[in-house]
C-alpha positions as CSV (number, residue, x, y, z in Angstrom):
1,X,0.0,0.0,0.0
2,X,1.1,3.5,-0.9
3,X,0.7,6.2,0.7
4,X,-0.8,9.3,-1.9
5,X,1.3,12.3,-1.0
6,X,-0.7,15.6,-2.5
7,X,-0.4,19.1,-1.7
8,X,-3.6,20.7,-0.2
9,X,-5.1,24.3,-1.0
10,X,-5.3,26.2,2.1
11,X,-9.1,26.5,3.5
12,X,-9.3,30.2,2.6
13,X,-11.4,31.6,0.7
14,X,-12.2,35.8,-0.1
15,X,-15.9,36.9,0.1
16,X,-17.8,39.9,-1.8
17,X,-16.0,42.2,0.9
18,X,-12.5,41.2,0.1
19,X,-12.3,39.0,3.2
20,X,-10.7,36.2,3.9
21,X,-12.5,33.3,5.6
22,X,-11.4,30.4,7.0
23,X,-13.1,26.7,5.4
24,X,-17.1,27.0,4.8
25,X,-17.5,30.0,7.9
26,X,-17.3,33.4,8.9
27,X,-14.1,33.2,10.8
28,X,-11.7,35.5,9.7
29,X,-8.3,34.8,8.9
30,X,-7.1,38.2,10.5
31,X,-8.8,36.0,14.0
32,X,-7.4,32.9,13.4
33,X,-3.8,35.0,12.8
34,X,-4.2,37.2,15.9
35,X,-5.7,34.3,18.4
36,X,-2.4,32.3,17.1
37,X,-0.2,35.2,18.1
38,X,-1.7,35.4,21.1
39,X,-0.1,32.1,21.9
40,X,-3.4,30.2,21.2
41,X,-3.0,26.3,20.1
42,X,-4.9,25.2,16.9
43,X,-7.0,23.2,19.8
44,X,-7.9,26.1,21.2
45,X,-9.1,28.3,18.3
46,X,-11.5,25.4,17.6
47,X,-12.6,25.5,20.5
48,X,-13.4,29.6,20.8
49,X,-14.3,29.5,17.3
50,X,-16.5,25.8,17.0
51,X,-17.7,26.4,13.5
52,X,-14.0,25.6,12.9
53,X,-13.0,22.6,12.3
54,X,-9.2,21.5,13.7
55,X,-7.8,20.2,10.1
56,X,-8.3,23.7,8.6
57,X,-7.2,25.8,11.5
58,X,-3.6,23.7,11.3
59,X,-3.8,24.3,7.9
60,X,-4.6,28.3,7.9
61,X,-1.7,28.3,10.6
62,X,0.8,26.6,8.0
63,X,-0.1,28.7,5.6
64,X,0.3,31.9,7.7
65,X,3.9,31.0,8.9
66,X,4.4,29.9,5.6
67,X,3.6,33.4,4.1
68,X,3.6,35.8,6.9
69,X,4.5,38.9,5.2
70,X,1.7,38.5,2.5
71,X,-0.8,37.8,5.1
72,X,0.5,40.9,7.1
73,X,0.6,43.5,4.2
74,X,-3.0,42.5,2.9
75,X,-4.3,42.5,6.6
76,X,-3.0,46.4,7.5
77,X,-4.8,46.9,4.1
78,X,-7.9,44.9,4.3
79,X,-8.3,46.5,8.0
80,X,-10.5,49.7,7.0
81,X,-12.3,47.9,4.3
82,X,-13.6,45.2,7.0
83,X,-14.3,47.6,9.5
84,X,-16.3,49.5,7.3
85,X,-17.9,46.5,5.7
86,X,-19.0,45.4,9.7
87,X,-20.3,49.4,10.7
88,X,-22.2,49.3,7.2
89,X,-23.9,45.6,8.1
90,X,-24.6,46.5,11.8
91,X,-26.3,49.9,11.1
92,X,-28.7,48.2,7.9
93,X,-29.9,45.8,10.7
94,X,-30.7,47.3,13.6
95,X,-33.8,49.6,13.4
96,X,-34.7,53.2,14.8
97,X,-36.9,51.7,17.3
98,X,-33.9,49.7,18.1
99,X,-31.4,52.5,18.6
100,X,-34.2,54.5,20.9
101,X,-34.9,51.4,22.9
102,X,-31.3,51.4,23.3
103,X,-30.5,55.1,24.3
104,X,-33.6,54.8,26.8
105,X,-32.3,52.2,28.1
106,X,-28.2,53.5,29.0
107,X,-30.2,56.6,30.6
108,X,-32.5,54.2,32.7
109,X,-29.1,51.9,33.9
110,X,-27.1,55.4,35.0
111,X,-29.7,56.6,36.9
112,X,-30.4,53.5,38.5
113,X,-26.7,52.9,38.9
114,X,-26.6,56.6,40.2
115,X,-29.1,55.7,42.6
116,X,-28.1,52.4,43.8
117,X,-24.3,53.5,44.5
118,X,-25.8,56.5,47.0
119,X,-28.0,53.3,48.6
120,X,-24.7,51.7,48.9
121,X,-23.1,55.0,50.4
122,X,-25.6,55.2,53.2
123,X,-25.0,51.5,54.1
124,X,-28.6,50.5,52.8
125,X,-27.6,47.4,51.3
126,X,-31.1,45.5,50.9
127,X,-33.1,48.2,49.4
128,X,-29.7,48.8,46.9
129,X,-30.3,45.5,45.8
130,X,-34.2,45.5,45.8
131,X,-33.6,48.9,43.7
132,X,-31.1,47.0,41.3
133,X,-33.2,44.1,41.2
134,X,-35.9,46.5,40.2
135,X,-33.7,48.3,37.5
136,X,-32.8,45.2,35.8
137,X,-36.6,43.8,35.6
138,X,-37.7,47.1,33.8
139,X,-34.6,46.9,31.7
140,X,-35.6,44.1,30.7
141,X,-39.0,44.6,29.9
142,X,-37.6,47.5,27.6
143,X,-35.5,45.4,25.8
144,X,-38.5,42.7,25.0
């Protein structure tokens, strides 16, 4: 029995936004590079990133060390196309109602916060929580 020794394309491949994703998901090659930096092990990757599957972080890794400089240069200039590309698809889905739910609801939290902190000061530690406990229900009632 022989053994069939063929070279393997990387699992990259460059969406409609100039991206480049790792096998059949949305993880980034800029993450995979940066987690790996970081010190992370291809095990671990897989494991903060599960849509990933082992074979083709080890093989995004490879190819990284393999060409580091190209992967470097095209990610300092792929940087400010991403981010806008992220800002663009984040604003199209969230809706005004969303955004004034959401201011509405930072105001409600500091002044509750604001509030809760003087309970705190005064040593009133049961109504602090009660008012906290309170706070978070009507938060949450906003956010429904």
């Amino acid at each position: 029995m022989t053994l069939a020794i063929e070279a393997e394309l990387a699992p990259l491949e460059t969406n409609a936004d100039s991206v480049v994703l790792v096998g059949k998901t949305r993880v980034t090659l800029d993450t995979v590079v940066a987690v790996f930096k970081q010190g992370a092990t291809a095990e671990e990757i897989v494991y903060r990133y599960p849509s990933l599957k082992r074979a083709d972080v080890n093989a995004t890794i490879a190819f990284y060390l393999n060409h580091q400089q190209e992967v470097e240069v095209m990610s300092l200039k792929c940087a400010p196309k991403l981010k806008k590309a992220i800002v663009a698809r984040l604003w199209r889905s969230i809706s005004k109602s969303e955004i004034l739910k959401s201011i509405r609801a930072k105001s409600l939290l500091a002044i509750a916060l604001k509030r809760v902190i003087q309970m705190l000061k005064f040593g009133l530690f049961a109504l602090a929580l009660d008012t906290f406990v309170d706070s978070a229900d009507v938060l949450r009632e906003l956010h429904d």
